[in-house]
Jmol script that loads the backbone (N, CA, C; Angstrom):
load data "model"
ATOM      1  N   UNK A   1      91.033   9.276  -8.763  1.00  0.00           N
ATOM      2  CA  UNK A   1      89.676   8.830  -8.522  1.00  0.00           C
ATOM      3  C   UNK A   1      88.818  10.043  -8.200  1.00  0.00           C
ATOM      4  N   UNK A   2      87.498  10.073  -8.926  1.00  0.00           N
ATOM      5  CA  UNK A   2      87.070  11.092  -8.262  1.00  0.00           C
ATOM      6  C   UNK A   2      85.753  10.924  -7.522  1.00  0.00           C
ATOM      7  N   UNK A   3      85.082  11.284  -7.045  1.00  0.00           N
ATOM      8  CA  UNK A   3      84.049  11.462  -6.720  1.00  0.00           C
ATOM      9  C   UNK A   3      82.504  11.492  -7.265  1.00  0.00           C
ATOM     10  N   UNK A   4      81.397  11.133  -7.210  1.00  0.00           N
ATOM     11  CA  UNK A   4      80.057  11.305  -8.096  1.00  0.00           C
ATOM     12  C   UNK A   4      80.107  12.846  -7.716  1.00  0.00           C
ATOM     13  N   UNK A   5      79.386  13.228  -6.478  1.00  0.00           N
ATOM     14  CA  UNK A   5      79.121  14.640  -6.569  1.00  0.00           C
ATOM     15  C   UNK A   5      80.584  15.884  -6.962  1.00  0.00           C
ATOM     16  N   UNK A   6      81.606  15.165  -6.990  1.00  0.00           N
ATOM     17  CA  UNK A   6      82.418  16.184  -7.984  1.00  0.00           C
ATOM     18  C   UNK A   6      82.463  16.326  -8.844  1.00  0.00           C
ATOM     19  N   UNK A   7      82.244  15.198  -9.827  1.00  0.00           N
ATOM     20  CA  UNK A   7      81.641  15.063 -11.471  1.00  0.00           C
ATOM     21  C   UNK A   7      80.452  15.649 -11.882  1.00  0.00           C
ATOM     22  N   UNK A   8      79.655  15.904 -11.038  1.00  0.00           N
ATOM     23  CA  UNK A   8      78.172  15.720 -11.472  1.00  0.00           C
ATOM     24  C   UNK A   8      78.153  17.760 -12.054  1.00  0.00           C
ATOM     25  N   UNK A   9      77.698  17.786 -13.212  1.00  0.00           N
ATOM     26  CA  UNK A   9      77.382  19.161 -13.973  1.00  0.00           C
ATOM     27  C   UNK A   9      75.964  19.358 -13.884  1.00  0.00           C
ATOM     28  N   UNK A  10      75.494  20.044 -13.969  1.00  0.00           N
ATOM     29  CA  UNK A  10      73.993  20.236 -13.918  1.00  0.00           C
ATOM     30  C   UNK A  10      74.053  21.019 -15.052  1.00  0.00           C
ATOM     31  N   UNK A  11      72.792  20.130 -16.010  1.00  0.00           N
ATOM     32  CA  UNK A  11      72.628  20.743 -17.513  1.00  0.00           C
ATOM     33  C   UNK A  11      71.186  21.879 -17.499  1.00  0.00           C
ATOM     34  N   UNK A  12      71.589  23.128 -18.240  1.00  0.00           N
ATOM     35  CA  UNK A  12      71.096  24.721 -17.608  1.00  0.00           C
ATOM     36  C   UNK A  12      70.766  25.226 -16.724  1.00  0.00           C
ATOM     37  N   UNK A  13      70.361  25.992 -16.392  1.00  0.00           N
ATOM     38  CA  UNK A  13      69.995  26.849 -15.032  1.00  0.00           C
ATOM     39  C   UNK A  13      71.485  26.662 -14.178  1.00  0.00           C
ATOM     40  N   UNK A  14      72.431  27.062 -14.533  1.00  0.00           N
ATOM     41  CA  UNK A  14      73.892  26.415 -13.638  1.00  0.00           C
ATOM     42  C   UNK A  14      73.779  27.171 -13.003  1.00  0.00           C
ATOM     43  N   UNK A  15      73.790  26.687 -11.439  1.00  0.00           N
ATOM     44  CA  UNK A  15      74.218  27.623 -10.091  1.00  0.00           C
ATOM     45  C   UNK A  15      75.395  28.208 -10.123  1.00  0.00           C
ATOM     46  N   UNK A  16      75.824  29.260  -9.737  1.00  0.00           N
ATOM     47  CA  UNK A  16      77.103  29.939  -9.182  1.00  0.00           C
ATOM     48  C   UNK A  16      77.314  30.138  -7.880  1.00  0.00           C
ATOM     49  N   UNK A  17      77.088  29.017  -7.214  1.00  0.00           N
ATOM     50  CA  UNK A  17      77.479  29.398  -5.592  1.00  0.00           C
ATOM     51  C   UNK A  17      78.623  29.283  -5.114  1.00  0.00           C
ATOM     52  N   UNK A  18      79.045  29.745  -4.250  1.00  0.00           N
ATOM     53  CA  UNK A  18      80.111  29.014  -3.447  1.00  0.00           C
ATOM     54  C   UNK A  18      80.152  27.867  -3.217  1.00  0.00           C
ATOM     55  N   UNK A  19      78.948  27.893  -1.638  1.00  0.00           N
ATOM     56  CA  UNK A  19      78.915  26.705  -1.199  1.00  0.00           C
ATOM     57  C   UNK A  19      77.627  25.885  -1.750  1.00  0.00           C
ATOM     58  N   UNK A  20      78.086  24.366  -1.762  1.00  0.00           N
ATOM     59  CA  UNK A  20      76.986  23.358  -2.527  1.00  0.00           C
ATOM     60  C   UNK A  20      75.858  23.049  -1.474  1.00  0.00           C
ATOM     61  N   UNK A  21      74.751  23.185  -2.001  1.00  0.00           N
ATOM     62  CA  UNK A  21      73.596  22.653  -0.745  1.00  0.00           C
ATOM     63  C   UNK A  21      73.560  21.325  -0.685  1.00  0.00           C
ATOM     64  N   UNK A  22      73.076  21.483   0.261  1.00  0.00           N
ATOM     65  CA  UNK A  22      72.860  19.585   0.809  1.00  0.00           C
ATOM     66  C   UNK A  22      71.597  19.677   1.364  1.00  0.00           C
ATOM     67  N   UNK A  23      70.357  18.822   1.314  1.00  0.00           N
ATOM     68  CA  UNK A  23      69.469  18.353   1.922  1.00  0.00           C
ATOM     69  C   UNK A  23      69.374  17.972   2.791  1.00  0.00           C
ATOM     70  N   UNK A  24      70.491  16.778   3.269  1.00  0.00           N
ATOM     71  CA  UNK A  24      70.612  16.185   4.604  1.00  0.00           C
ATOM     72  C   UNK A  24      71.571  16.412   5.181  1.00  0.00           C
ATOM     73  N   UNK A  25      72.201  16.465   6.713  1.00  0.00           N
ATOM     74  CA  UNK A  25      70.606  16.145   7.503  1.00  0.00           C
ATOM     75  C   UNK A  25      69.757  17.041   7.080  1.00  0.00           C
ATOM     76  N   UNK A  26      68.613  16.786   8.222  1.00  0.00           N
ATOM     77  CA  UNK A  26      67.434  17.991   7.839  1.00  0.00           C
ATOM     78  C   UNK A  26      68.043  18.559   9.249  1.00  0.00           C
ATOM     79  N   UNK A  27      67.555  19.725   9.529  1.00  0.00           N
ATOM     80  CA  UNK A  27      67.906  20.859  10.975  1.00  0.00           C
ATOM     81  C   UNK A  27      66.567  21.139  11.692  1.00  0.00           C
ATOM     82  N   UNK A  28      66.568  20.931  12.497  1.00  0.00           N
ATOM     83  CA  UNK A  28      65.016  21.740  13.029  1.00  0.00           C
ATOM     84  C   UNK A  28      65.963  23.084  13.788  1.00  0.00           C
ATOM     85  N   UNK A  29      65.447  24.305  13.435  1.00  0.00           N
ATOM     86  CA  UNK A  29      65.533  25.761  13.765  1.00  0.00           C
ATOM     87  C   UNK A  29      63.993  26.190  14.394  1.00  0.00           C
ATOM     88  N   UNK A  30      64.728  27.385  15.021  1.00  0.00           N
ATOM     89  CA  UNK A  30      63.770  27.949  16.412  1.00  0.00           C
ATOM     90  C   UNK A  30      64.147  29.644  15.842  1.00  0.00           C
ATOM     91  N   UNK A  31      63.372  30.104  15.399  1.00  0.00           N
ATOM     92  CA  UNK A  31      63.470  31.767  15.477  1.00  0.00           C
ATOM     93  C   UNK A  31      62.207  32.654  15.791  1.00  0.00           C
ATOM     94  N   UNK A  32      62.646  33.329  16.540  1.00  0.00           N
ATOM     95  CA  UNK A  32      61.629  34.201  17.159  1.00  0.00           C
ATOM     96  C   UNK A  32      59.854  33.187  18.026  1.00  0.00           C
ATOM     97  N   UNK A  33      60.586  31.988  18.232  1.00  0.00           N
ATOM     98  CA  UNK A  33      60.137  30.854  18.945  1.00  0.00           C
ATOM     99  C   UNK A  33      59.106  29.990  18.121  1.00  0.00           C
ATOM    100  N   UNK A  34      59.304  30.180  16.756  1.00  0.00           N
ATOM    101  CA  UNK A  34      58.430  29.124  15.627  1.00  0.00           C
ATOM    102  C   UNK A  34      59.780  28.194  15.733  1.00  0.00           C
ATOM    103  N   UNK A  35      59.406  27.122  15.379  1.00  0.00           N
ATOM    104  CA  UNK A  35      59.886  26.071  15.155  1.00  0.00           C
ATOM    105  C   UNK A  35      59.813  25.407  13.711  1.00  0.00           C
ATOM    106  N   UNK A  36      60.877  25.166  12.986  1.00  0.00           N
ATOM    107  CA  UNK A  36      61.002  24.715  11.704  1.00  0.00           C
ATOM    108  C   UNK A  36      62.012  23.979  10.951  1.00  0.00           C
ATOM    109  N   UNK A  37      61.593  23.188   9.962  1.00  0.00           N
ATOM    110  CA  UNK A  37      62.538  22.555   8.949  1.00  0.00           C
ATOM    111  C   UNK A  37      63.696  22.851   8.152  1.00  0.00           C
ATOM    112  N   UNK A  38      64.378  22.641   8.139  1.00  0.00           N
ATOM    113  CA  UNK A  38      65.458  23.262   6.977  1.00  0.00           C
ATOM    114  C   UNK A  38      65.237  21.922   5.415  1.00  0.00           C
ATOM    115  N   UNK A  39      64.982  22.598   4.437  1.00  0.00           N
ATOM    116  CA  UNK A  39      64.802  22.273   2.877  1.00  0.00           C
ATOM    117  C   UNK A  39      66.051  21.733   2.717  1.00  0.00           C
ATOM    118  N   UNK A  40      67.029  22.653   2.638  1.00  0.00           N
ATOM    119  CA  UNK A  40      68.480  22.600   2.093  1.00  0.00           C
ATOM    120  C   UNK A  40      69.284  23.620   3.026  1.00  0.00           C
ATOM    121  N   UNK A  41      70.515  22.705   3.307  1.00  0.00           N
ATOM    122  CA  UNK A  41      71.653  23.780   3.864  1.00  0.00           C
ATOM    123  C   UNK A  41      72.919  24.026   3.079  1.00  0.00           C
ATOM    124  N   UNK A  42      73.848  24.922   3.378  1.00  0.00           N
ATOM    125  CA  UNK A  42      75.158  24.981   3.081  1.00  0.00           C
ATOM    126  C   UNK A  42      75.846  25.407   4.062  1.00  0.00           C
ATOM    127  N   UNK A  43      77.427  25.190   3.974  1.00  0.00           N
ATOM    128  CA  UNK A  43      78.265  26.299   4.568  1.00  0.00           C
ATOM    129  C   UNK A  43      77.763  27.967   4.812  1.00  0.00           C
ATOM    130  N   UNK A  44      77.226  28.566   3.971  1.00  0.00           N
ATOM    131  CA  UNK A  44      76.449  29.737   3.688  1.00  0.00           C
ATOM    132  C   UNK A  44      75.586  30.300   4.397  1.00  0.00           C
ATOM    133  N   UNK A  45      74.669  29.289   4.688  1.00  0.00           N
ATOM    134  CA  UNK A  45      73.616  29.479   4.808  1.00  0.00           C
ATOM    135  C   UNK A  45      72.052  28.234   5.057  1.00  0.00           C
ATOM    136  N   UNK A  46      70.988  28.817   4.718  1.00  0.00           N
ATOM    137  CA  UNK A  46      70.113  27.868   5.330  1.00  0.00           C
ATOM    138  C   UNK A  46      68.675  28.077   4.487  1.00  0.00           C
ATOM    139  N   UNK A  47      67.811  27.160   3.916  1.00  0.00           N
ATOM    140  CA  UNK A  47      66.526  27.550   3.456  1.00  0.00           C
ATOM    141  C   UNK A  47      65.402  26.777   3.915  1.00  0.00           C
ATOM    142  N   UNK A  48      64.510  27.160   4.960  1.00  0.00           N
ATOM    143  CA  UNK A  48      63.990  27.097   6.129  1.00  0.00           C
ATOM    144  C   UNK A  48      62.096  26.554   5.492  1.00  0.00           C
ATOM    145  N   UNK A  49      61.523  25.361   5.597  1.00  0.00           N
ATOM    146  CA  UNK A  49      60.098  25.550   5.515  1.00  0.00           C
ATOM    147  C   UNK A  49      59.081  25.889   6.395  1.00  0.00           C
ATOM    148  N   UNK A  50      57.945  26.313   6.426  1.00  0.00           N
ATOM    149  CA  UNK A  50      57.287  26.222   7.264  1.00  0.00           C
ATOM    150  C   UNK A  50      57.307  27.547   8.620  1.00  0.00           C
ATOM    151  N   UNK A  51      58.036  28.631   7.520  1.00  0.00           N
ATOM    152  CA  UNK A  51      58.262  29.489   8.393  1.00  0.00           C
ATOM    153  C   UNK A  51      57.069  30.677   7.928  1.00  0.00           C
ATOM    154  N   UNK A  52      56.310  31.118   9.072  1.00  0.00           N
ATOM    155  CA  UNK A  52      55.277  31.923   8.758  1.00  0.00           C
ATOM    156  C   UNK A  52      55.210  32.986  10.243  1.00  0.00           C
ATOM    157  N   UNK A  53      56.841  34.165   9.772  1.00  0.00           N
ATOM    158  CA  UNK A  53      56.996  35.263  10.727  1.00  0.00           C
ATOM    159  C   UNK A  53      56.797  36.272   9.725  1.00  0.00           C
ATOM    160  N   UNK A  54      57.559  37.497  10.111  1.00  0.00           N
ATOM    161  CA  UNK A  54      56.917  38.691  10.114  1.00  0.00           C
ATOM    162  C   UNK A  54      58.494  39.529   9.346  1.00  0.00           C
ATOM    163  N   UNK A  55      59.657  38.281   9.777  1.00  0.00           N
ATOM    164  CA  UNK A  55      60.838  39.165   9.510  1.00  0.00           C
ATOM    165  C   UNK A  55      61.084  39.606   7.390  1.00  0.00           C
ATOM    166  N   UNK A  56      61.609  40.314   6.898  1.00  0.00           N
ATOM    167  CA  UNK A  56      62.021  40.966   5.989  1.00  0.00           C
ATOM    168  C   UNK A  56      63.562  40.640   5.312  1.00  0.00           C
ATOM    169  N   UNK A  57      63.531  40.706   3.808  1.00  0.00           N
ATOM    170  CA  UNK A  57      65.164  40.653   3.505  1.00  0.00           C
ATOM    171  C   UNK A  57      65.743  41.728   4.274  1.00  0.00           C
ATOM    172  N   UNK A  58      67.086  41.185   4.456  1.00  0.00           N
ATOM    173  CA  UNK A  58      68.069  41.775   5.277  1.00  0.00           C
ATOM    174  C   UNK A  58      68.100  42.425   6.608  1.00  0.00           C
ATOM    175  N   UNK A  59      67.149  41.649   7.401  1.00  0.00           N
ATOM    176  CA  UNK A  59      67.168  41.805   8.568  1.00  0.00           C
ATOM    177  C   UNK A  59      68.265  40.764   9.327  1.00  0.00           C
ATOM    178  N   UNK A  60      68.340  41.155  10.122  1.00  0.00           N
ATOM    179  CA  UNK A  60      69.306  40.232  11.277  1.00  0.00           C
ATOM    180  C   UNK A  60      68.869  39.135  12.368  1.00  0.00           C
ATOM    181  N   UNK A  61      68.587  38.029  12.168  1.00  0.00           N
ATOM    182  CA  UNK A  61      68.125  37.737  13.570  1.00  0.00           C
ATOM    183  C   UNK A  61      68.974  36.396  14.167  1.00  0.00           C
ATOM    184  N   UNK A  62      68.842  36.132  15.345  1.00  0.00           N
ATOM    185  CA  UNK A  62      69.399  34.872  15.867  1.00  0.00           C
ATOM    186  C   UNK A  62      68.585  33.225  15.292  1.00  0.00           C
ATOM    187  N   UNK A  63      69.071  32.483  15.287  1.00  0.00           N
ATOM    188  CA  UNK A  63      68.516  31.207  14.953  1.00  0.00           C
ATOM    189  C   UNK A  63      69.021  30.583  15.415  1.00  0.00           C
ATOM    190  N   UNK A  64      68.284  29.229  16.111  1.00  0.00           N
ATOM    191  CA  UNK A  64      68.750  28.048  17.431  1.00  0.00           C
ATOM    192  C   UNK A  64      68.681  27.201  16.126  1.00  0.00           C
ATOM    193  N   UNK A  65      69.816  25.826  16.485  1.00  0.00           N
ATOM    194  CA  UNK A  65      70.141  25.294  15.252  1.00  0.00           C
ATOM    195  C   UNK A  65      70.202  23.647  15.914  1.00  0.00           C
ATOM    196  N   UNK A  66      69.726  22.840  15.724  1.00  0.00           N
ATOM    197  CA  UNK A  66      70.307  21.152  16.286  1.00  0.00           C
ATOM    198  C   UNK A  66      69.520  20.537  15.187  1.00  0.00           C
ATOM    199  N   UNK A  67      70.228  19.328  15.189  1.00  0.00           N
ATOM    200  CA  UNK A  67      70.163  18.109  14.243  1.00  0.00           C
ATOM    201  C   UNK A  67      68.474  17.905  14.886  1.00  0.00           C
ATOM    202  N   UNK A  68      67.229  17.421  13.364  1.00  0.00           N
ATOM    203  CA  UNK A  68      66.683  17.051  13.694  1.00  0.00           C
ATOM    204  C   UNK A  68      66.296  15.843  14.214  1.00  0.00           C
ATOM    205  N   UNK A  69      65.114  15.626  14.605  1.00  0.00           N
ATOM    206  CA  UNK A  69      65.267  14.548  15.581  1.00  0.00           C
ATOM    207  C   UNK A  69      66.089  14.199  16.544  1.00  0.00           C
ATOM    208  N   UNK A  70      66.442  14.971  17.288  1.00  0.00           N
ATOM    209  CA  UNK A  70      67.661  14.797  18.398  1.00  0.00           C
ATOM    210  C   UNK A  70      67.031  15.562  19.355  1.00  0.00           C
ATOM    211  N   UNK A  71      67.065  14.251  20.545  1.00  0.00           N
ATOM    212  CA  UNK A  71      66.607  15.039  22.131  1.00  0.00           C
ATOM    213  C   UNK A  71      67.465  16.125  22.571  1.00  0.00           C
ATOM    214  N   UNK A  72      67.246  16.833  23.604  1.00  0.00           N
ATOM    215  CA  UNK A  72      67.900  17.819  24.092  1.00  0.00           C
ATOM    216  C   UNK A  72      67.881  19.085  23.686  1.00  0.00           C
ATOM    217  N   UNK A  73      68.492  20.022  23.887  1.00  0.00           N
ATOM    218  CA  UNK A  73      68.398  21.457  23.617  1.00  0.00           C
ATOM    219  C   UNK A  73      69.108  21.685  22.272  1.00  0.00           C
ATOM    220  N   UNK A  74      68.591  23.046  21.990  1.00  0.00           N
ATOM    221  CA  UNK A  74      69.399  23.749  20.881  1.00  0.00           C
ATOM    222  C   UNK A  74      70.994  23.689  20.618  1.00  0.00           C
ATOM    223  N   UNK A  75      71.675  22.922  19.505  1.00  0.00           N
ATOM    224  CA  UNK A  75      73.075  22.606  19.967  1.00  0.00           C
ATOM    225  C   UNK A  75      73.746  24.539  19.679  1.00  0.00           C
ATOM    226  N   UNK A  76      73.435  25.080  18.794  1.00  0.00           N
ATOM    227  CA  UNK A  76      74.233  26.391  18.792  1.00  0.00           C
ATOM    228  C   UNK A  76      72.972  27.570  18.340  1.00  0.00           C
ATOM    229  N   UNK A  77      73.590  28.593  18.599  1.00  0.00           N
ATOM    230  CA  UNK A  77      73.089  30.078  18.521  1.00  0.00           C
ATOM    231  C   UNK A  77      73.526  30.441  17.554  1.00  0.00           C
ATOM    232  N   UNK A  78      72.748  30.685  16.084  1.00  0.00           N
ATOM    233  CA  UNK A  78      73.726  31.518  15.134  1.00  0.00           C
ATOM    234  C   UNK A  78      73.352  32.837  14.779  1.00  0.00           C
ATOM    235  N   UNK A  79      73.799  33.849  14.398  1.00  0.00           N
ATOM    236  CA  UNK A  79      73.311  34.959  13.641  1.00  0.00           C
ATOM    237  C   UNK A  79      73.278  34.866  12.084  1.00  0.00           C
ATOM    238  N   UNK A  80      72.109  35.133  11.597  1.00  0.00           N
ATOM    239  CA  UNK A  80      71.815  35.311   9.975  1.00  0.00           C
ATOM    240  C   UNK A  80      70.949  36.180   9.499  1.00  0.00           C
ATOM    241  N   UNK A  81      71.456  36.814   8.409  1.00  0.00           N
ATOM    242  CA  UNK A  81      70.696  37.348   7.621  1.00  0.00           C
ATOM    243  C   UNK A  81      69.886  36.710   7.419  1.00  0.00           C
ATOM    244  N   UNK A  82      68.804  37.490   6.710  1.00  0.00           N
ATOM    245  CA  UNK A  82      66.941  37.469   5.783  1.00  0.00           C
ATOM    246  C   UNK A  82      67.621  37.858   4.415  1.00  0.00           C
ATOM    247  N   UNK A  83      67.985  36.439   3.711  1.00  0.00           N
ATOM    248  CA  UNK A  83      67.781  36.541   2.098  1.00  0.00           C
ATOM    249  C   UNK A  83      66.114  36.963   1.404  1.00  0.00           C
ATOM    250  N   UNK A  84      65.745  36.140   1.934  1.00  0.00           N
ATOM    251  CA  UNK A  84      64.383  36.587   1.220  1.00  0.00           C
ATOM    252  C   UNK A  84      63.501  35.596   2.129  1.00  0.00           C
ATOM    253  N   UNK A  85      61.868  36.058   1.577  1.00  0.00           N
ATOM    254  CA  UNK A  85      61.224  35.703   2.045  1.00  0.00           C
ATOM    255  C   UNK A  85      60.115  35.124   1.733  1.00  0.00           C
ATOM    256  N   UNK A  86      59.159  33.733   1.231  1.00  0.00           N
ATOM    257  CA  UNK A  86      58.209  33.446   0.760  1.00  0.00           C
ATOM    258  C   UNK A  86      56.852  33.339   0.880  1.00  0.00           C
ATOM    259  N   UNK A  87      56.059  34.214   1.484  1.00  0.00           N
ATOM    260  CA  UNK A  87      54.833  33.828   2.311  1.00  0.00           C
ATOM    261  C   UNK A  87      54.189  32.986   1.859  1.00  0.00           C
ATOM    262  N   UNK A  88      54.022  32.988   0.413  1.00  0.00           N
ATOM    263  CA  UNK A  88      53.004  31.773  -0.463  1.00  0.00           C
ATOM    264  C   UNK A  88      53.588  30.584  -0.015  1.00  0.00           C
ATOM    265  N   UNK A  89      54.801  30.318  -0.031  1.00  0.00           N
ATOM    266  CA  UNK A  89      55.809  28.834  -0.275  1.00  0.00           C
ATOM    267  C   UNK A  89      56.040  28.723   1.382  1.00  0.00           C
ATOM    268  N   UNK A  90      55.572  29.709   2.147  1.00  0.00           N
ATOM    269  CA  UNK A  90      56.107  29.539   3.661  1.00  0.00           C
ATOM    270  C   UNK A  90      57.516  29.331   4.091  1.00  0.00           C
ATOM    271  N   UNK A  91      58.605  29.605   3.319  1.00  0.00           N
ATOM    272  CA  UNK A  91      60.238  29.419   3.088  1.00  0.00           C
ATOM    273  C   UNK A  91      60.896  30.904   3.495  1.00  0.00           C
ATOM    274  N   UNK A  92      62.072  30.620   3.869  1.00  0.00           N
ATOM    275  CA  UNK A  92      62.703  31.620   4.720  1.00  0.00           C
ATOM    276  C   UNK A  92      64.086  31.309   4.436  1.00  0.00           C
ATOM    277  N   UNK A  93      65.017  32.373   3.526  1.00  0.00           N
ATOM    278  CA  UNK A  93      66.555  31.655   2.629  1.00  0.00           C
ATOM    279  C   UNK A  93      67.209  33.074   4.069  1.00  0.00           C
ATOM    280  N   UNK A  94      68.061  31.719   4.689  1.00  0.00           N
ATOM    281  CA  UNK A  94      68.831  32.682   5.348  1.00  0.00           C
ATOM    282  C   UNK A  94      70.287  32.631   4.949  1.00  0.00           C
ATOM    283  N   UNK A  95      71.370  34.111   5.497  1.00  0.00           N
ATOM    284  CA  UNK A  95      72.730  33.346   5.054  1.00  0.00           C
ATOM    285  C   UNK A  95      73.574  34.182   6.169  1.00  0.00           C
ATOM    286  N   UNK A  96      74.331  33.423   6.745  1.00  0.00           N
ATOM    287  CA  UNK A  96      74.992  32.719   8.010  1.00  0.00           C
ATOM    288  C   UNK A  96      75.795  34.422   8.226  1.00  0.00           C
ATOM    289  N   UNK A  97      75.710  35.494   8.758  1.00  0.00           N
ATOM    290  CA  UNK A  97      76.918  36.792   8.883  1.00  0.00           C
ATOM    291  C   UNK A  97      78.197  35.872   8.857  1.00  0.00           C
ATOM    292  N   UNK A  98      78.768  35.340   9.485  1.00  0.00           N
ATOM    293  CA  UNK A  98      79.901  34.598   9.966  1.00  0.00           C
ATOM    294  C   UNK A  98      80.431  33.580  10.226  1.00  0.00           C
ATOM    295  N   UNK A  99      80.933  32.441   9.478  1.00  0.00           N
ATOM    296  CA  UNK A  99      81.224  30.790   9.517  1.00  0.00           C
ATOM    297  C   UNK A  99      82.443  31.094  10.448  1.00  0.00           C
ATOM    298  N   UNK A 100      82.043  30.743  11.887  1.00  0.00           N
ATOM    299  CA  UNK A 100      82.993  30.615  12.694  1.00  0.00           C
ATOM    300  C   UNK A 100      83.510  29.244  12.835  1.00  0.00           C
ATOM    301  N   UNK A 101      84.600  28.604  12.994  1.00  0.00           N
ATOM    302  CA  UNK A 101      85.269  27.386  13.752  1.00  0.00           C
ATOM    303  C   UNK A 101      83.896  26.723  14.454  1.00  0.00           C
ATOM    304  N   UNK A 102      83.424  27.152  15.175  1.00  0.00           N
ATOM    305  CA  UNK A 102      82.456  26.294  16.397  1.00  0.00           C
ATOM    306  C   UNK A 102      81.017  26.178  15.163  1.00  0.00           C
ATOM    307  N   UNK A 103      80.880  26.939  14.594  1.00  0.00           N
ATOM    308  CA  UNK A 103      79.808  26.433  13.797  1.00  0.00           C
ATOM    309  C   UNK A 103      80.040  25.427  12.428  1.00  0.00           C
ATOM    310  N   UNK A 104      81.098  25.936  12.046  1.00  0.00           N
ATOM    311  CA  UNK A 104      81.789  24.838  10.833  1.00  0.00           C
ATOM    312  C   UNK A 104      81.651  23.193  11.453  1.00  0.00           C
ATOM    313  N   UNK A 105      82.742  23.437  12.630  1.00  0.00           N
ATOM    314  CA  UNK A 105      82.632  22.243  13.531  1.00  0.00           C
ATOM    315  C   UNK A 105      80.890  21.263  13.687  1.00  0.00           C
ATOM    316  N   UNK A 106      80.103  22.160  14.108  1.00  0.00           N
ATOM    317  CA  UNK A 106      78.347  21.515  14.439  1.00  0.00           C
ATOM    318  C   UNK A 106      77.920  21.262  12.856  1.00  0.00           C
ATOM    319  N   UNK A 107      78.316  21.849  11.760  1.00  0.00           N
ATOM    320  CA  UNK A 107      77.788  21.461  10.655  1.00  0.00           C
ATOM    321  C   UNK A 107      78.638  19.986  10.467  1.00  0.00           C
ATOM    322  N   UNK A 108      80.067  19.828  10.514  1.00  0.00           N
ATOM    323  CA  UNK A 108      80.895  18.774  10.278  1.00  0.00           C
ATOM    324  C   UNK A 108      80.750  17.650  11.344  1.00  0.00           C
ATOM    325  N   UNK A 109      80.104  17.408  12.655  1.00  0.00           N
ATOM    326  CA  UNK A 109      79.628  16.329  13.219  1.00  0.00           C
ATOM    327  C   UNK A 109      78.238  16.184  12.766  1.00  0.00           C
ATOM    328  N   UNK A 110      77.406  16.928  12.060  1.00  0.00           N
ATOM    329  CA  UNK A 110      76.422  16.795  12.287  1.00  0.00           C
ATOM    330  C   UNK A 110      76.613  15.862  11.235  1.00  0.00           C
ATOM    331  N   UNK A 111      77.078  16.101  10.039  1.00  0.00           N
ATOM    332  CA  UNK A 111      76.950  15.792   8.322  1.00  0.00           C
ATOM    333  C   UNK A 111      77.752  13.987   8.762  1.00  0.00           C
ATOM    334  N   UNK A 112      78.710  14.058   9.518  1.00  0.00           N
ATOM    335  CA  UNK A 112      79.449  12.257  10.312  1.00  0.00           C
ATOM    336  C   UNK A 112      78.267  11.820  11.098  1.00  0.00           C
ATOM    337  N   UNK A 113      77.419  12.383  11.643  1.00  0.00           N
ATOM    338  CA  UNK A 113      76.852  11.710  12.605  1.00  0.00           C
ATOM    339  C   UNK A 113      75.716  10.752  11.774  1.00  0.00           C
ATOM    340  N   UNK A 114      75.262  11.725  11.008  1.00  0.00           N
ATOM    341  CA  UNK A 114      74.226  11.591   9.682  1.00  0.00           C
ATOM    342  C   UNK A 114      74.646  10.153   9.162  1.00  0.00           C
ATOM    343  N   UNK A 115      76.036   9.766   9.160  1.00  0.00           N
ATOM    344  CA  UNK A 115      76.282   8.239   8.503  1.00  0.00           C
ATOM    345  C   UNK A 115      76.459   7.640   8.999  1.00  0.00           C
ATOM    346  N   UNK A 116      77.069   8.162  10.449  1.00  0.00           N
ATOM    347  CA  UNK A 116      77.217   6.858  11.424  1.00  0.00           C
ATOM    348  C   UNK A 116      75.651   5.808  11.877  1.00  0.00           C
ATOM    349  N   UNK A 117      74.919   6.644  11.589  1.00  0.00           N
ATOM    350  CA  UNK A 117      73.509   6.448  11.656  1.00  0.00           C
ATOM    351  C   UNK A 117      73.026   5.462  10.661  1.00  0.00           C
ATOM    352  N   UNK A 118      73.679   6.112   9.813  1.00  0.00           N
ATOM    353  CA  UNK A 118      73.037   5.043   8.807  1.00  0.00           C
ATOM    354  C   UNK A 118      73.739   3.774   8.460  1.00  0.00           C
ATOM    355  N   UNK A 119      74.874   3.773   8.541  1.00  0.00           N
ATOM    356  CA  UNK A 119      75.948   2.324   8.851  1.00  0.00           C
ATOM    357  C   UNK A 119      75.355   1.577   9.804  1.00  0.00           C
ATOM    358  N   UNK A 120      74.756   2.266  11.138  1.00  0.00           N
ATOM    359  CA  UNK A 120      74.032   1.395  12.065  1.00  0.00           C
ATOM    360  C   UNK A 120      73.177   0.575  11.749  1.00  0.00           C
ATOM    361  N   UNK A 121      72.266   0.764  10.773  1.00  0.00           N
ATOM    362  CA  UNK A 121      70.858   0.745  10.072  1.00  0.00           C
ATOM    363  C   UNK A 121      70.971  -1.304   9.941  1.00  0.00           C
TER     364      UNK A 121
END
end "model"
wireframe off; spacefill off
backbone 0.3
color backbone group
């Protein structure tokens, strides 16, 4: 048996990524104390809207990371690179230095929590 999104080919422009993006959840991120959306995530990495800083490809910076819409504080601290940067599009492609255990983990409750939610519905 397989799966839809394991079947599914995308006809030209074929990506070569590693990891597959996902849309949902969405993330609200905190860097350099703007506050913003995430477009699309992966294992990888992160592509951020609404971001209108100052940082550059391949810079380094920290990013506060929790499920959006969720009370309470920032669930983790990550470090990521500056893929690039869009000022027109206001977008910010970051990608993760290091997929540690504790962050794999916050992506993998987050992506269960995401359905338990919606089973509730």
């Amino acid at each position: 048996m397989s799966s839809f999104t394991m079947s599914y080919r995308k006809v030209g422009n074929r990506e070569n990524r590693r990891d597959k993006r996902l849309p949902l959840p969405v993330f609200t991120i905190r860097l350099d104390g703007l506050v913003c959306d995430t477009i699309n995530w992966s294992l990888g990495g992160l592509l951020v809207s609404g971001y209108e800083g100052e940082h550059n490809a391949e810079d380094l910076i920290d990013v506060d990371i929790k499920i959006k819409d969720t009370s309470g504080d920032y669930a983790m601290k990550i470090k990521a690179r500056v893929v690039r940067v869009d000022q027109k599009n206001k977008t910010i492609a970051l990608r993760f230095e290091e997929m540690s255990p504790l962050i794999y983990d916050f992506f993998e409750r987050s992506f269960a929590q995401r359905f338990r939610n919606r089973a509730n519905r």
